[in-house]
C-alpha positions as protocol buffer text, in pm:
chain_id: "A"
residue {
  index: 1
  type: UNK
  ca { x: 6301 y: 9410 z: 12492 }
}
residue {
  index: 2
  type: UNK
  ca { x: 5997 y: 9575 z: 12305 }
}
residue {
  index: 3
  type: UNK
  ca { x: 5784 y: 9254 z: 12293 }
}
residue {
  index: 4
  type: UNK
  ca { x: 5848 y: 9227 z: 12725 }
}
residue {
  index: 5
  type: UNK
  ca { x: 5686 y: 9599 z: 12739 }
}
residue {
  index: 6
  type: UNK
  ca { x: 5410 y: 9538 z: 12548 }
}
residue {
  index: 7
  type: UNK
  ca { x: 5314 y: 9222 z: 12752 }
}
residue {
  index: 8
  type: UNK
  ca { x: 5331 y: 9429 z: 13049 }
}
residue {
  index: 9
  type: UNK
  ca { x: 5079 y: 9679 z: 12943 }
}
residue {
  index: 10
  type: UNK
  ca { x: 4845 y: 9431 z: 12847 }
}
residue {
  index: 11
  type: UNK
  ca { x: 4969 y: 9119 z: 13061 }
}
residue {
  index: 12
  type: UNK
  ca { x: 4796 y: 8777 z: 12973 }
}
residue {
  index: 13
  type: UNK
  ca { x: 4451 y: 8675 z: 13120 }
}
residue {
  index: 14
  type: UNK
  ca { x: 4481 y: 8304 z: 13122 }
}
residue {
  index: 15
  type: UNK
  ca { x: 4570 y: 8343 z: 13538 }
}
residue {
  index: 16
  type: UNK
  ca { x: 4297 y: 8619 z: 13619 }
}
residue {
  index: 17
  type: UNK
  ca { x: 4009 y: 8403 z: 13385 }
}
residue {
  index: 18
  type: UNK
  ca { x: 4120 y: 8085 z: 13606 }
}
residue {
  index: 19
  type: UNK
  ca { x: 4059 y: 8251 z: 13935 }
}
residue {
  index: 20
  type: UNK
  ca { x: 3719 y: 8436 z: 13840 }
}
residue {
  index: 21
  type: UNK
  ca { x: 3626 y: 8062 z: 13729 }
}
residue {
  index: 22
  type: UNK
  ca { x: 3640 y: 7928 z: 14122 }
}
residue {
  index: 23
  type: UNK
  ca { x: 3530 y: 8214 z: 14297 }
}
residue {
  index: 24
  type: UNK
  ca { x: 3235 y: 8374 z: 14104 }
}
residue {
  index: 25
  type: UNK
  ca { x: 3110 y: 8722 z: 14238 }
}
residue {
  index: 26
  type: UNK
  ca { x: 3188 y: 8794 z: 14535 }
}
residue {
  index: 27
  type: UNK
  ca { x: 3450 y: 9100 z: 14758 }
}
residue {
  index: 28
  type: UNK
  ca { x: 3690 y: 8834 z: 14825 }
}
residue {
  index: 29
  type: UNK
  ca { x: 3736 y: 8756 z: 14484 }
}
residue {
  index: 30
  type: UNK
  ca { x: 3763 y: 9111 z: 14410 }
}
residue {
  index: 31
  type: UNK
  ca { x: 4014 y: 9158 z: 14652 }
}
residue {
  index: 32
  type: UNK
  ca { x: 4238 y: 8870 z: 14519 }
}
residue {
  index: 33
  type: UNK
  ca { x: 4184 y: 8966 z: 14150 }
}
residue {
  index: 34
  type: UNK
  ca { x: 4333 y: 9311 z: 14249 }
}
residue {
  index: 35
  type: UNK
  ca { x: 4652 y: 9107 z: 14485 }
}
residue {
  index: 36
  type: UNK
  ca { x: 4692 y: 8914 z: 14152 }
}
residue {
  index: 37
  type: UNK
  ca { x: 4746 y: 9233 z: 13946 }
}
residue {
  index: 38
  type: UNK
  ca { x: 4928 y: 9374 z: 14172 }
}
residue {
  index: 39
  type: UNK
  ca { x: 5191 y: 9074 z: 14187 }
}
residue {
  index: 40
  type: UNK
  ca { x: 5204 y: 9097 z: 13793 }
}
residue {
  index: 41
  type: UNK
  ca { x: 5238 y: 9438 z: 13801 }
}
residue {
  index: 42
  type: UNK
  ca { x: 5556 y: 9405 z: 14029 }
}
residue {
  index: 43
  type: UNK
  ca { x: 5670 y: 9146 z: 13838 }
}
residue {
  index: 44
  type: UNK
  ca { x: 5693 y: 9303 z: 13507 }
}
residue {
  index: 45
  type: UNK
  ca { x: 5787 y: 9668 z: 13595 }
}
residue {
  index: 46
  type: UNK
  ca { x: 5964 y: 9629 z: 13891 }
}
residue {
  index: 47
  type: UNK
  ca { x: 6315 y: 9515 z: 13967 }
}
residue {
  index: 48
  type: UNK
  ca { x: 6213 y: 9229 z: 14245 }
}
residue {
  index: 49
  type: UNK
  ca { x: 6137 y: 8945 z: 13995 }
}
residue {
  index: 50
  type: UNK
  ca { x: 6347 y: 8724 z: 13864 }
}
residue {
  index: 51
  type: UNK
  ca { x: 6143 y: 8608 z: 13532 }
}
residue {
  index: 52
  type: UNK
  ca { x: 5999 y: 8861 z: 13328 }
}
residue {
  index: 53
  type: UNK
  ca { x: 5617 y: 8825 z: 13161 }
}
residue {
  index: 54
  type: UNK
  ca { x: 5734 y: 8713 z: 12851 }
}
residue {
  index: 55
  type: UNK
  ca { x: 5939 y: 8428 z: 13032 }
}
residue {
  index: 56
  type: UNK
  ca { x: 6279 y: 8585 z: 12929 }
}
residue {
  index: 57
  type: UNK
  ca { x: 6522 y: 8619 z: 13268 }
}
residue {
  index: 58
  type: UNK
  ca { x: 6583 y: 8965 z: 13336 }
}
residue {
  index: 59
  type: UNK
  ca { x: 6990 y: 8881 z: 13266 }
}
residue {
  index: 60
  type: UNK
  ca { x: 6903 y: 8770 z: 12911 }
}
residue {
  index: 61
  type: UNK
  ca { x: 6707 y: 9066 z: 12852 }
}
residue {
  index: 62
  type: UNK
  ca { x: 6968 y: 9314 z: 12978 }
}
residue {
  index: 63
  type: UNK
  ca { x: 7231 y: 9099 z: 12750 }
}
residue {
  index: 64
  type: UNK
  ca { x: 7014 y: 9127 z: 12450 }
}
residue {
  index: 65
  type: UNK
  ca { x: 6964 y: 9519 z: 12502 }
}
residue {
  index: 66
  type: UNK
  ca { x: 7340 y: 9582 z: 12554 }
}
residue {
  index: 67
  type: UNK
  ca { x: 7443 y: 9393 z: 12201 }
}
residue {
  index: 68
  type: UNK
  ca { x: 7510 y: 9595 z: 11923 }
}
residue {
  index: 69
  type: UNK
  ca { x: 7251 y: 9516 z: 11620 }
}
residue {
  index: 70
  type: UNK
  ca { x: 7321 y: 9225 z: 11372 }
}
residue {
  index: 71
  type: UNK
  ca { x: 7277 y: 9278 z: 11039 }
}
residue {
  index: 72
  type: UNK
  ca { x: 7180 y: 9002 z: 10795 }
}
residue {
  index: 73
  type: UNK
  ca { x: 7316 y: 8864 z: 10501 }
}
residue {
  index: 74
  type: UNK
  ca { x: 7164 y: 8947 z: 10234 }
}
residue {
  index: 75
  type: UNK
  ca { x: 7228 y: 9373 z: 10438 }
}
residue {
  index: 76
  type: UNK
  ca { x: 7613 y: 9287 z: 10371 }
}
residue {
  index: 77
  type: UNK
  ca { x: 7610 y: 9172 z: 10033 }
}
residue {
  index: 78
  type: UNK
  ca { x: 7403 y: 9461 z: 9952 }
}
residue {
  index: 79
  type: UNK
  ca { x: 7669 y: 9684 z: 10157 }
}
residue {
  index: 80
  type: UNK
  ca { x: 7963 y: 9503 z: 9963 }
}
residue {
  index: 81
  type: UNK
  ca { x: 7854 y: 9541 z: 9617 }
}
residue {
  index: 82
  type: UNK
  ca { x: 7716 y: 9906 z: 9700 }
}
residue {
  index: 83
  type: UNK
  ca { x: 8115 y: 9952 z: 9787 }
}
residue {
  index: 84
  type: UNK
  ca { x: 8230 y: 9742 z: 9429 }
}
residue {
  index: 85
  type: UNK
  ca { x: 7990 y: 9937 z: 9209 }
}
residue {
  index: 86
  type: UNK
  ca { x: 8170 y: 10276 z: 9360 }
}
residue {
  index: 87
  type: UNK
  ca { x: 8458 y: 10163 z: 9276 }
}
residue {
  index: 88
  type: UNK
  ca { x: 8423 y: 10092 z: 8983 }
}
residue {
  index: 89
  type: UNK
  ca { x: 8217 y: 10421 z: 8867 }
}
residue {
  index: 90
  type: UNK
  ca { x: 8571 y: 10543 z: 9006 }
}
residue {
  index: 91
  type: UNK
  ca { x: 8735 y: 10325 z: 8775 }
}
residue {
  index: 92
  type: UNK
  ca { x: 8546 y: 10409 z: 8456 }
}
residue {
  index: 93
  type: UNK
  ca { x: 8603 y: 10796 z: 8542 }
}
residue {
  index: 94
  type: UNK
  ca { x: 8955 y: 10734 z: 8557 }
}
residue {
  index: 95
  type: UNK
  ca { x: 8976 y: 10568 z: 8250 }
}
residue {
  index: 96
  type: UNK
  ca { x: 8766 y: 10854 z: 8026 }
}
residue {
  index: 97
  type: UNK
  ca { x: 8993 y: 11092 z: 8183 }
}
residue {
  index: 98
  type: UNK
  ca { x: 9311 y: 10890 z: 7984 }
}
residue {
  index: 99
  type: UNK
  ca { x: 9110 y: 10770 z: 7690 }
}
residue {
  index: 100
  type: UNK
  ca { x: 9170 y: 10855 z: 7324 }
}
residue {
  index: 101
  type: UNK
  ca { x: 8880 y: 11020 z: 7152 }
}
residue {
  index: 102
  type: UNK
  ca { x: 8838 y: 10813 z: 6918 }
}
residue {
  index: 103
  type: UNK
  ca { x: 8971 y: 10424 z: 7028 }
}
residue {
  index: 104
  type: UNK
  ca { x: 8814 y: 10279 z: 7371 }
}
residue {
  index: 105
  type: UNK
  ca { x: 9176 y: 10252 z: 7518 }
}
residue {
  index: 106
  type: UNK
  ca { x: 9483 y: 10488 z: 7696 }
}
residue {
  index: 107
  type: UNK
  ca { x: 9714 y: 10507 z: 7402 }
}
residue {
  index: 108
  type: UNK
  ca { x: 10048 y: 10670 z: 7390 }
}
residue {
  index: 109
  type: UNK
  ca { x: 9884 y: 11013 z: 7482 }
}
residue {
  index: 110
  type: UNK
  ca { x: 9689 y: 10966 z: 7748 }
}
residue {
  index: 111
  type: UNK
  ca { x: 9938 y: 10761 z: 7874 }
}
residue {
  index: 112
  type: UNK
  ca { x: 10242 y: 11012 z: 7903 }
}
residue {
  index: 113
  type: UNK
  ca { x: 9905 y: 11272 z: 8062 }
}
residue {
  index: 114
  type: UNK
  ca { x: 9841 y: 10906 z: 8324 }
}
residue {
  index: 115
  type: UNK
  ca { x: 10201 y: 10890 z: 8405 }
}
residue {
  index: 116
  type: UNK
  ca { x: 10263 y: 11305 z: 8433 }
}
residue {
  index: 117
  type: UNK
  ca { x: 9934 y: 11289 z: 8739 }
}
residue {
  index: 118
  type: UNK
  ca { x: 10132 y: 10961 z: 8880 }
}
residue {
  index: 119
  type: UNK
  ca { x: 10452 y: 11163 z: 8929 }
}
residue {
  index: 120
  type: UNK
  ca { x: 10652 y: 10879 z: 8709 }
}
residue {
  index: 121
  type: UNK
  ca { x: 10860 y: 10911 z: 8432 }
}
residue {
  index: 122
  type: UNK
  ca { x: 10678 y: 10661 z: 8160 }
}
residue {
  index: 123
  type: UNK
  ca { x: 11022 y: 10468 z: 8108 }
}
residue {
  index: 124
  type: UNK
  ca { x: 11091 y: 10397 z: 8467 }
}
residue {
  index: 125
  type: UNK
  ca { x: 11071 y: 10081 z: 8639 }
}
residue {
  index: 126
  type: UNK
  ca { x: 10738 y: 10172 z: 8830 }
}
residue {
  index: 127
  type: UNK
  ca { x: 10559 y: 10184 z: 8477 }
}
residue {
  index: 128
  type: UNK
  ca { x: 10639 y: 9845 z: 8390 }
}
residue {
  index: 129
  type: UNK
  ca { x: 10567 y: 9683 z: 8719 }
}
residue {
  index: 130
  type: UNK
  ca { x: 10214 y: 9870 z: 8643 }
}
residue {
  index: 131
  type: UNK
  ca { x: 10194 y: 9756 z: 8298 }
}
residue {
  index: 132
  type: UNK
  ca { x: 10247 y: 9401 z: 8438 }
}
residue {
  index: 133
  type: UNK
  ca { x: 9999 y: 9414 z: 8725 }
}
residue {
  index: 134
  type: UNK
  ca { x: 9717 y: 9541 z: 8455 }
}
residue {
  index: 135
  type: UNK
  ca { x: 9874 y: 9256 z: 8229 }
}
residue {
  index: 136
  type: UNK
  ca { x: 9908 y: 9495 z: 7931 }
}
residue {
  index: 137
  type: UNK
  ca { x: 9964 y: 9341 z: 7594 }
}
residue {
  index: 138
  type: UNK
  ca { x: 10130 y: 9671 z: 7381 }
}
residue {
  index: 139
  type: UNK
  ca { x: 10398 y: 9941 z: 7538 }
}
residue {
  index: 140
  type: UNK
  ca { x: 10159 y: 10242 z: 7590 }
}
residue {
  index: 141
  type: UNK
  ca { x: 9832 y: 10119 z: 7544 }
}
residue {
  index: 142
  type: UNK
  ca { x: 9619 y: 10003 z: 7821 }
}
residue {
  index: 143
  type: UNK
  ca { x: 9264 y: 9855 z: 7666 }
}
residue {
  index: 144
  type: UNK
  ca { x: 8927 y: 9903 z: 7893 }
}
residue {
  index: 145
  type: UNK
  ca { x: 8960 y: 9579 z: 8023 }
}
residue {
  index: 146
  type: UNK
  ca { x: 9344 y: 9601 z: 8120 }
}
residue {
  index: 147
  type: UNK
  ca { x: 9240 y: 9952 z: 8280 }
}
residue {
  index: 148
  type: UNK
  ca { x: 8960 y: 9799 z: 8482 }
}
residue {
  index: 149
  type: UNK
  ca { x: 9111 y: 9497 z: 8572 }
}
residue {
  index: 150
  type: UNK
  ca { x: 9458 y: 9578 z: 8669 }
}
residue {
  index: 151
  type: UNK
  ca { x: 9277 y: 9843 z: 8919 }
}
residue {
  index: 152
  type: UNK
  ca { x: 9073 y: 9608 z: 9050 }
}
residue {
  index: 153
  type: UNK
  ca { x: 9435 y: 9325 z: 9077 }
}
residue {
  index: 154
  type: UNK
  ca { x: 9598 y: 9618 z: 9294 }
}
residue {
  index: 155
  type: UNK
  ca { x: 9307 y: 9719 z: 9499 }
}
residue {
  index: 156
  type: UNK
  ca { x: 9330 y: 10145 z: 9371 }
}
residue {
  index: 157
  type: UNK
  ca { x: 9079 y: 10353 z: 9206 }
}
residue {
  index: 158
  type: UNK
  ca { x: 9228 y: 10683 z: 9186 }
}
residue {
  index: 159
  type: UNK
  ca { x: 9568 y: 10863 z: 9137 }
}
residue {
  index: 160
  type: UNK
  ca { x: 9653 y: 10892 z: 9502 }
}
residue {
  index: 161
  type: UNK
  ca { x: 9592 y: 10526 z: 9526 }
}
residue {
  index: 162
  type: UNK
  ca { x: 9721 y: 10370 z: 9279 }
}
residue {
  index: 163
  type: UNK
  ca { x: 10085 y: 10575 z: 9372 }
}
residue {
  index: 164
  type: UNK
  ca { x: 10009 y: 10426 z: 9741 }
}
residue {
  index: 165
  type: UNK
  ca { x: 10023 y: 10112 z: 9627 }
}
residue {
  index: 166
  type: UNK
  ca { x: 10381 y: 10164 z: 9420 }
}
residue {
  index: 167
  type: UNK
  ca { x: 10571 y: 10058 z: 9732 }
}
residue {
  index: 168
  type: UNK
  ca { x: 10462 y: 9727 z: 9812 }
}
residue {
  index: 169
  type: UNK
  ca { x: 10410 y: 9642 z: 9416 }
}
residue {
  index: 170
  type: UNK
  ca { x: 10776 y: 9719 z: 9427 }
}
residue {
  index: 171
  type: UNK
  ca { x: 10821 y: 9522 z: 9705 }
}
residue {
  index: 172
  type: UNK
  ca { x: 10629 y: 9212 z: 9536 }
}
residue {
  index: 173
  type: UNK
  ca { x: 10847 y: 9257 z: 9249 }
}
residue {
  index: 174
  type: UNK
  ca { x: 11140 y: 9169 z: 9426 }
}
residue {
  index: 175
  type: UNK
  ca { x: 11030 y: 8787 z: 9547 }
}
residue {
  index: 176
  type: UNK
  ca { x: 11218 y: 8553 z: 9330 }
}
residue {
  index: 177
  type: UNK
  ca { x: 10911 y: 8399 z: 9179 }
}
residue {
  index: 178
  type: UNK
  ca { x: 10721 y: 8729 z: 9142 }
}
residue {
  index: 179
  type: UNK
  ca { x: 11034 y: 8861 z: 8913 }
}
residue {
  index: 180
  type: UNK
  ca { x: 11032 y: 8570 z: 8760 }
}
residue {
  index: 181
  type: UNK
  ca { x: 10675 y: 8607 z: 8602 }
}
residue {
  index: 182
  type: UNK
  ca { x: 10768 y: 9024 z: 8557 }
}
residue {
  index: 183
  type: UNK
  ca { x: 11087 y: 8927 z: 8365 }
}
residue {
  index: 184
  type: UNK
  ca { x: 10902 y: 8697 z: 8124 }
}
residue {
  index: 185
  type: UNK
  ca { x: 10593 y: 8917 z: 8109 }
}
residue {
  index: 186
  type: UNK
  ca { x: 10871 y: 9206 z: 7980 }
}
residue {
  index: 187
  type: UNK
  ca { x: 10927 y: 9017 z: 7657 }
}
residue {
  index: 188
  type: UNK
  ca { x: 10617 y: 8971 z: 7556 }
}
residue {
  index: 189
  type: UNK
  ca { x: 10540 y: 9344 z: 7654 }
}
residue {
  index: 190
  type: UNK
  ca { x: 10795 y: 9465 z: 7381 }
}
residue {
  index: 191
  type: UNK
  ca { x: 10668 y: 9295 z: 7143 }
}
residue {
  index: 192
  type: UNK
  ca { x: 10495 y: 9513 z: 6864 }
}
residue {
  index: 193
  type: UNK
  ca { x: 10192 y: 9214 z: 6866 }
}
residue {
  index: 194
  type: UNK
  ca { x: 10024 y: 9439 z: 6519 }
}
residue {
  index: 195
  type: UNK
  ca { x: 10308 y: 9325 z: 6317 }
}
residue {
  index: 196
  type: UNK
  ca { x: 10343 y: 8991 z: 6466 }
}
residue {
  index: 197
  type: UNK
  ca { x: 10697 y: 9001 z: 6655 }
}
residue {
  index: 198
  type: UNK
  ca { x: 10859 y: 8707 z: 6740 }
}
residue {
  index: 199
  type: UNK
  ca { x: 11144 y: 8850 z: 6864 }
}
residue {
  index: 200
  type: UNK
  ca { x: 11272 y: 9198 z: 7048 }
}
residue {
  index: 201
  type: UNK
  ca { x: 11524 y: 9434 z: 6800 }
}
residue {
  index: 202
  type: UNK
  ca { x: 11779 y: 9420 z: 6941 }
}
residue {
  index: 203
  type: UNK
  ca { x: 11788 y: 9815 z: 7075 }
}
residue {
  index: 204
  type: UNK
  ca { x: 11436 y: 9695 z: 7233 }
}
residue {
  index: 205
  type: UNK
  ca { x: 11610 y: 9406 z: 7404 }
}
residue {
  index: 206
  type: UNK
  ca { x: 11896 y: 9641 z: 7582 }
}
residue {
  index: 207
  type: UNK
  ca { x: 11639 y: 9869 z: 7721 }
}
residue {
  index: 208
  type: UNK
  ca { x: 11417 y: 9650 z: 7858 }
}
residue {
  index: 209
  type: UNK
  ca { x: 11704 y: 9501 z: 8030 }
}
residue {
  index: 210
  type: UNK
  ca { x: 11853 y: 9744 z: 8183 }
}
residue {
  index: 211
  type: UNK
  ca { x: 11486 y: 9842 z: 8304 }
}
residue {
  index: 212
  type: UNK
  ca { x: 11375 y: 9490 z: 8437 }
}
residue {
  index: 213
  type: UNK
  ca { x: 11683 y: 9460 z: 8644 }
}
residue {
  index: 214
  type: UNK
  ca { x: 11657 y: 9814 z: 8806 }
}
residue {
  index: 215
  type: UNK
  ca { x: 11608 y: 9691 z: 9115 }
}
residue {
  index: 216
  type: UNK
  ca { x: 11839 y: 9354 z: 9146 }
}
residue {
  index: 217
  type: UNK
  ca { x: 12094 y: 9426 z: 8865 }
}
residue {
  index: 218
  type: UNK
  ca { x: 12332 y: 9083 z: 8798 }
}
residue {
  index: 219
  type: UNK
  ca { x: 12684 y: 9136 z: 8805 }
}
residue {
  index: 220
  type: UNK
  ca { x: 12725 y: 9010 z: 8453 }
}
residue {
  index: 221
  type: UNK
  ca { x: 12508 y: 9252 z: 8312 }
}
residue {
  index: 222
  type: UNK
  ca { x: 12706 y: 9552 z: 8196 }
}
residue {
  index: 223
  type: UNK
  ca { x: 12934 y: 9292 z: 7973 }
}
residue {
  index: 224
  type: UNK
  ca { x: 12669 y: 9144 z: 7848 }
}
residue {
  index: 225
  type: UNK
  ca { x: 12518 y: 9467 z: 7728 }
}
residue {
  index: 226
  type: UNK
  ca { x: 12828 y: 9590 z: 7625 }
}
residue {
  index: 227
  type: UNK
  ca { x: 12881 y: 9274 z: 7415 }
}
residue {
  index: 228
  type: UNK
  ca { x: 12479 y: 9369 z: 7276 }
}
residue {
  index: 229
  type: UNK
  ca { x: 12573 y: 9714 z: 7202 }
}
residue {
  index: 230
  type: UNK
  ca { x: 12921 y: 9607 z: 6966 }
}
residue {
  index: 231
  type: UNK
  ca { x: 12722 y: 9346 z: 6839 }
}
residue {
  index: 232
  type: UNK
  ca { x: 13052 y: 9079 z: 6724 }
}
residue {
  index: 233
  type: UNK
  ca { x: 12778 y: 8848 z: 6632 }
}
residue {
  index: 234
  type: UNK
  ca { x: 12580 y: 9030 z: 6402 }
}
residue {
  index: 235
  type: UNK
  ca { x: 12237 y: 8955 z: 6551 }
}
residue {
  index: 236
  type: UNK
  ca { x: 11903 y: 9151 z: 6463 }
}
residue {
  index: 237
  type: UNK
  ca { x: 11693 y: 9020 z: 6758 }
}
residue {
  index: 238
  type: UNK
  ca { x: 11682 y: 8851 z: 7043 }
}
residue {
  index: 239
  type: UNK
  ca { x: 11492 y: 8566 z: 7090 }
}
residue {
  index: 240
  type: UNK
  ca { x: 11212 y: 8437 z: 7393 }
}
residue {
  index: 241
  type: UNK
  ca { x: 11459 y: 8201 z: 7464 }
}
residue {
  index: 242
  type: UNK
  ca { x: 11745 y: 8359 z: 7489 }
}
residue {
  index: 243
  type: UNK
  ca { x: 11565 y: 8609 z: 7686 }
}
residue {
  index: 244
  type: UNK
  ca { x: 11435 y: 8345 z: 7907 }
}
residue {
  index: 245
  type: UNK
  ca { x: 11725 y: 8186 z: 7961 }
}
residue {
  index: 246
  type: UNK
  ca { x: 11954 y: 8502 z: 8047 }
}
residue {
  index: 247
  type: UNK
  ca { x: 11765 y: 8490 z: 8351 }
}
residue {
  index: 248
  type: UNK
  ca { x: 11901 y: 8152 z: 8442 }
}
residue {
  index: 249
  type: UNK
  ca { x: 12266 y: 8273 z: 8329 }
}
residue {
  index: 250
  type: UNK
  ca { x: 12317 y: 8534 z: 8573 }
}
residue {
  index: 251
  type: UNK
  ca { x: 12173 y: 8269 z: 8876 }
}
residue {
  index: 252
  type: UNK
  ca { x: 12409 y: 7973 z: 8740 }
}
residue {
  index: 253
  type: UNK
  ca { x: 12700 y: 8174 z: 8556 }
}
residue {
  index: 254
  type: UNK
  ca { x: 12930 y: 8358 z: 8837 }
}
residue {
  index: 255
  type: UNK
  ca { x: 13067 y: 8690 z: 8718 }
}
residue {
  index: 256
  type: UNK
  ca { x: 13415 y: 8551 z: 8587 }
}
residue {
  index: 257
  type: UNK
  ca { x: 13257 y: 8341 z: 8364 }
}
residue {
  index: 258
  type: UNK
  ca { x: 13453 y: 8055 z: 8498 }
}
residue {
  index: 259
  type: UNK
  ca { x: 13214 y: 7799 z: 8601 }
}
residue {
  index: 260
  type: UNK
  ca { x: 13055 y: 7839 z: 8194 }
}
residue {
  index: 261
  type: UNK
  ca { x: 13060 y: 7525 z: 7984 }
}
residue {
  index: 262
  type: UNK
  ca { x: 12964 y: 7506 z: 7647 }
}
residue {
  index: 263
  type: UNK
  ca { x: 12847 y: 7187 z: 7662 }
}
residue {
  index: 264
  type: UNK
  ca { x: 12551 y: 7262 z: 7859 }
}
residue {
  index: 265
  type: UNK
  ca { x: 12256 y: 7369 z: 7648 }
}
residue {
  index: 266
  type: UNK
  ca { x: 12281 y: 7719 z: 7661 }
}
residue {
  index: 267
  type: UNK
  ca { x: 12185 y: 7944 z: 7358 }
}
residue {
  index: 268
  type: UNK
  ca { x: 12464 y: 7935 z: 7103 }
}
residue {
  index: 269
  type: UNK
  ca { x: 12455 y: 8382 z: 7151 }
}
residue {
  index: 270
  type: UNK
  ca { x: 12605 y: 8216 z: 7501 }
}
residue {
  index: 271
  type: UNK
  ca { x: 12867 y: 8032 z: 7373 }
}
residue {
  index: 272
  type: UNK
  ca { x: 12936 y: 8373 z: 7134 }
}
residue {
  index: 273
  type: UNK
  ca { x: 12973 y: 8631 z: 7443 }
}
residue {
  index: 274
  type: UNK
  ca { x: 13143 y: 8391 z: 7724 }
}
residue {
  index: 275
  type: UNK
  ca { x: 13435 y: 8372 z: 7407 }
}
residue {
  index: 276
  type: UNK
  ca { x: 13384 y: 8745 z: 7334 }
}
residue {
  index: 277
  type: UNK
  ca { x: 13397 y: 8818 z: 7693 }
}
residue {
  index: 278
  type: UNK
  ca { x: 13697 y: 8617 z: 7773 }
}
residue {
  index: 279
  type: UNK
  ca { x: 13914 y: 8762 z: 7504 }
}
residue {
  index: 280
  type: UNK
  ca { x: 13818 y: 9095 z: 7590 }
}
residue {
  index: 281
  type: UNK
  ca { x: 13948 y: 9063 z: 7943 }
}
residue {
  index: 282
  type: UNK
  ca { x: 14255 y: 8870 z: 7809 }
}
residue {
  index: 283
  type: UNK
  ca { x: 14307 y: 9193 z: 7630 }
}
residue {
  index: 284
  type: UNK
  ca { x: 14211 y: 9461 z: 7904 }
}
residue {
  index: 285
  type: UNK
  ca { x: 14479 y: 9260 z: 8115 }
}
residue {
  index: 286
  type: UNK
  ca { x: 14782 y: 9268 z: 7842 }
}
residue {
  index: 287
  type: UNK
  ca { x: 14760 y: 9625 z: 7828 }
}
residue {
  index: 288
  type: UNK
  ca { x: 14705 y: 9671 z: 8206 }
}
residue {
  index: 289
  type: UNK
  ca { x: 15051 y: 9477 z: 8193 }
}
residue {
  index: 290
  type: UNK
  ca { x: 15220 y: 9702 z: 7920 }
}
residue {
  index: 291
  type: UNK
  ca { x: 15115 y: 10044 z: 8080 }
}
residue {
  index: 292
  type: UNK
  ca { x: 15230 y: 9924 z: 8415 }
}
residue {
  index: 293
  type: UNK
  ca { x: 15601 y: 9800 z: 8243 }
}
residue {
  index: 294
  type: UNK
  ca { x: 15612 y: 10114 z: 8058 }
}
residue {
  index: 295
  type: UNK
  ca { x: 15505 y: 10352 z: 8394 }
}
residue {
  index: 296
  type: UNK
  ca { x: 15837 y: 10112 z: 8564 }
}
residue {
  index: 297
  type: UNK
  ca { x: 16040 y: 10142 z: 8283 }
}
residue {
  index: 298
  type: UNK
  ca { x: 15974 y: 10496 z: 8311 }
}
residue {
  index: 299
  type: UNK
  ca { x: 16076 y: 10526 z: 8728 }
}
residue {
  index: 300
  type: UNK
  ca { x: 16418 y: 10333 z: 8686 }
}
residue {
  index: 301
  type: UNK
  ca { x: 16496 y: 10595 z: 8399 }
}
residue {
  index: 302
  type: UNK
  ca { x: 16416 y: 10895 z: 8642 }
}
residue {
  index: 303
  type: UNK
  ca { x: 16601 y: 10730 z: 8955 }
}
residue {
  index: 304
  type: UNK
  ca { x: 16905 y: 10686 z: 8703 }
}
């Protein structure tokens, strides 16, 4: 719209220089050179042309004034990464705030002072869903890079938005393959990786069961924690693969144990608590039996 001004105030000469070219000095000429301007005059600032100076209609022109500016490119990159490097100054102020003195990472400190600002308890199930979204090696530790990362992963770079984002991180944790990749990530999260674990103690193993399954406990569970915690076997640790495939047990295995077979290659630990289990309820049901005899027994003698 500028560049149609600007003609007008200085409109082009090629039509006047043609006309003063066939009629050379005299009042008629005059007197058409000033019709001529006067036509261009109406023309450009006036509404009763149709084609503007600068050959642009005067719909264009009133189309190209109404748009809202473009910006190019290379203006939005710049705008994007101006965003990104906020964020992340945001980031790295979050982290110092957390960080041990003397090691570049969150350790067990700084993590209980992270989880106090969060409003979580630091062994509740909203921890380790963080812990797995920031893909932390070690139980309270999160490294620089985890830190930065896992921020970045759920799209927060501050308290308040890191604890808006618990509900659909929740939510995510609950699709079958999601939990899938959380329960496996949990074993390798207890492991102490300084000393070189290859398996979870035992104690280790019962915890982080009963915390992965907070939010879709199996039936079986209880028993089979129960059958951890008196420990017939003996065992020390628990392995990946048993921890692996406990996950397929309580999909497969229905909660009376019934459709078990120990001829499928299940863990041998398996084969130790279906046997366990079974007894134990063969037991529970004798004495269910004897209690109810006696508490009969006992009715007939009062009615008599």
């Amino acid at each position: 719209m500028g560049q149609c001004v600007t003609k007008c105030k200085n409109p082009s000469s090629t039509l006047g220089s043609k006309n003063g070219e066939r009629d050379s000095g005299g009042k008629s000429h005059s007197k058409r050179g000033a019709v001529h301007k006067d036509d261009h005059g109406s023309a450009c600032g006036k509404a009763s042309g149709d084609i503007l100076v600068n050959g642009t209609k005067k719909t264009d022109a009133a189309v190209e004034s109404s748009q809202p500016p473009t910006f190019s490119g290379d203006t939005k990159k710049d705008s994007v990464c101006s965003v990104e490097e906020s964020s992340l100054q945001r980031i790295g102020e979050l982290f110092r705030r957390y960080k041990d003195e003397r090691e570049d990472a969150i350790l067990e400190e700084g993590m209980e002072r992270f989880c106090n600002d969060l409003c979580v308890d630091p062994t509740e199930f909203k921890v380790l869903v963080l812990a797995w979204k920031f893909q932390a090696a070690t139980m309270c530790k999160f490294t620089r890079k985890e830190f930065f990362e896992g921020c970045k992963a759920i799209n927060a770079d501050s308290i308040d938005g890191i604890c808006a984002r618990f509900p659909s991180l929740l939510n995510e944790a609950k699709q079958e393959d999601k939990f899938k990749d959380l329960y496996r990530f949990t074993f390798q999260f207890g492991l102490d990786s300084e000393e070189g674990q290859r398996s979870l103690h035992r104690e280790i193993a019962i915890a982080l069961w009963k915390l992965v399954f907070t939010q879709n406990k199996p039936p079986i569970l209880d028993q089979w924690l129960h059958f951890l915690i008196k420990n017939p076997s003996g065992i020390k640790g628990i392995s990946r693969d048993t921890w692996n495939m406990f996950l397929n047990f309580t999909q497969v295995i229905g909660p009376d144990l019934s459709n078990y077979s120990e001829d499928e290659a299940w863990p041998s630990l398996f084969d130790t608590f279906v046997e366990w289990e079974m007894e134990r309820r063969k037991k529970e049901e004798e004495t269910k039996c004897i209690l109810s005899s006696d508490t009969e027994g006992l009715c007939v003698d009062e009615q008599t």
